[in-house]
N, C-alpha and C positions, 0 to 999 in steps of 0.2 A: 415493494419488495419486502420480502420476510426475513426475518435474522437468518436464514441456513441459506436463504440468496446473499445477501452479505457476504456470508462465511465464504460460499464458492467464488465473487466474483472477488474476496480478499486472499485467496488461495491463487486464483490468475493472476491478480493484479504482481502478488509477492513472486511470481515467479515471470511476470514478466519484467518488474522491477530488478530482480537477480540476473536475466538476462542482460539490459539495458546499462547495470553496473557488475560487472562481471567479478571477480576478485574472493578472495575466502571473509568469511564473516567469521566472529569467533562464538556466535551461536550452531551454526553450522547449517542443517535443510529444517531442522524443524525451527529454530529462530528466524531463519529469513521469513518462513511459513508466517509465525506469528504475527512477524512486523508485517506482512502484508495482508495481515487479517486487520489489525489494527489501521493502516494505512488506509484501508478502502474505506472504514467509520472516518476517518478524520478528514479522509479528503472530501466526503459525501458532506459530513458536516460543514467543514469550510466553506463548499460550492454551495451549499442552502443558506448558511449564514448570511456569509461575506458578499457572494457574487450572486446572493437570488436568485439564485438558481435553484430551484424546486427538485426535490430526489424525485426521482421516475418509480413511478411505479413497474416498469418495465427492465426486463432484466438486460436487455440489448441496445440500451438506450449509449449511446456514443460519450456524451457527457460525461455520464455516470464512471462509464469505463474509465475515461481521461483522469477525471478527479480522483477515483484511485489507485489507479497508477502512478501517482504524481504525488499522491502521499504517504505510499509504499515507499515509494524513491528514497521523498524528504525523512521519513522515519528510516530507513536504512543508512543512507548518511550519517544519519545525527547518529545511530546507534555505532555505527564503526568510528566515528569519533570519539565517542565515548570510551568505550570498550575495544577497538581494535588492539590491535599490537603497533608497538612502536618501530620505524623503518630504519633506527639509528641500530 
């Protein structure tokens, strides 16, 4: 896959990550955007790293999807922990 497949399958992944944690972000639609551009790099990375699991060349590979979706997630979380607002 090429960086502008990245890009779109971190454009899905981050809005299906927004889906899956629903709530306001204080970045807002282009932050969540981000974090799930970022998310689909880190989670691709992890799963080649960590769990050898080889990135696909393939843009519909099921894997791939999971892994960034899962690290959309995790960077979203950390991000509203960081930066959210406080519930007090």
């Amino acid at each position: 896959m090429g960086i502008i497949s990245w890009i779109v399958l971190g454009l899905l992944a981050g809005a299906i990550a927004k889906f899956l944690l629903p709530g306001r972000d204080p970045g807002g639609l282009i932050g969540t955007t981000l974090i799930g551009i970022a998310g689909a790099f880190v989670g691709g990375w992890l799963s080649a790293k960590f769990l050898h699991r080889p990135i696909a060349h393939e843009f519909f590979d099921g894997a791939t999807w999971v892994a960034a979706i899962a690290g959309a997630l995790v960077l979203l979380v950390i991000y509203r922990l960081l930066f959210g607002t406080s519930r007090r």
